[in-house]
SEVO-364062 format. One line per field, with one value per residue (C-alpha): residue number from 1; residue in three letters; x, y, z. Coordinates in nm, 2 decimals, m for minus. Layout:
! residues N
i [NUM|...]
aa [ALA|...]
xx [X|...]
yy [Y|...]
zz [Z|...]
END
This chain:
! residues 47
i [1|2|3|4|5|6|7|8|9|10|11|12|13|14|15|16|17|18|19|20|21|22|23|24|25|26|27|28|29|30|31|32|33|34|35|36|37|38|39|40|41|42|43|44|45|46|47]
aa [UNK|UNK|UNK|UNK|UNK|UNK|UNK|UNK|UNK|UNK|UNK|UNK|UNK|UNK|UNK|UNK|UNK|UNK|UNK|UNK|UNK|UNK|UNK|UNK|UNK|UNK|UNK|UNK|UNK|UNK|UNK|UNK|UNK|UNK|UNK|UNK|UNK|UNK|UNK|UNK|UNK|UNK|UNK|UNK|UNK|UNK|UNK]
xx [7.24|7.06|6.91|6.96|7.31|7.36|7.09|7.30|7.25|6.89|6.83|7.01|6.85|6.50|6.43|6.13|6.02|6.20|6.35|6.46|6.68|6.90|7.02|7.37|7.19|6.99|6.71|6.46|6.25|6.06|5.89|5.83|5.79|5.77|6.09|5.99|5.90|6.25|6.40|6.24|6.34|6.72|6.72|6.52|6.77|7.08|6.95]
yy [m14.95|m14.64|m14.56|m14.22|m14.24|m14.47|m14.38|m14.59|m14.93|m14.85|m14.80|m15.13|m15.33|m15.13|m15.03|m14.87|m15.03|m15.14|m15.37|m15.54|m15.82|m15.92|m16.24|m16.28|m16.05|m16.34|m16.30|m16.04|m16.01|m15.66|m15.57|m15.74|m16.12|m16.45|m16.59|m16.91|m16.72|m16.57|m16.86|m17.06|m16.79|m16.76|m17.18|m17.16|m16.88|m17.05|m17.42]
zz [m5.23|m5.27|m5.61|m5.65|m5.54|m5.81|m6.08|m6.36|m6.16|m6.06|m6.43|m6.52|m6.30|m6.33|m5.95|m5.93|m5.55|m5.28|m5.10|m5.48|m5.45|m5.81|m5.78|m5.98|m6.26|m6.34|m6.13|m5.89|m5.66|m5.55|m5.23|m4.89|m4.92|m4.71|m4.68|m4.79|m5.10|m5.10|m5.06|m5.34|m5.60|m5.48|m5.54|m5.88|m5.97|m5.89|m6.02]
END
C-alpha cells in the first residue's frame, strides 16, 4: 500500500521505512532482508 494514500494505516502500523511487512497485526518486519530471514519471522509469528 502506499502510506500517504493511507496515512491512518501507516500511523497504525508505524511505517516509517519501507518495504514493511505486518504479519496478521501480530508481527513486522522493515527494510530489505534475506529471505531466510523473512521466512523465519513469518513461522515464529504464525507458531
Amino acid at each position: 500500500m502506499e502510506a500517504s494514500e493511507f496515512p491512518e494505516l501507516s500511523e497504525r502500523f508505524d511505517v516509517y521505512g519501507v518495504p514493511k511487512t505486518v504479519i496478521n497485526d501480530v508481527g513486522s518486519m522493515e527494510g530489505a532482508i534475506p529471505e531466510n530471514t523473512f521466512m523465519e519471522k513469518i513461522l515464529q509469528t504464525i507458531n
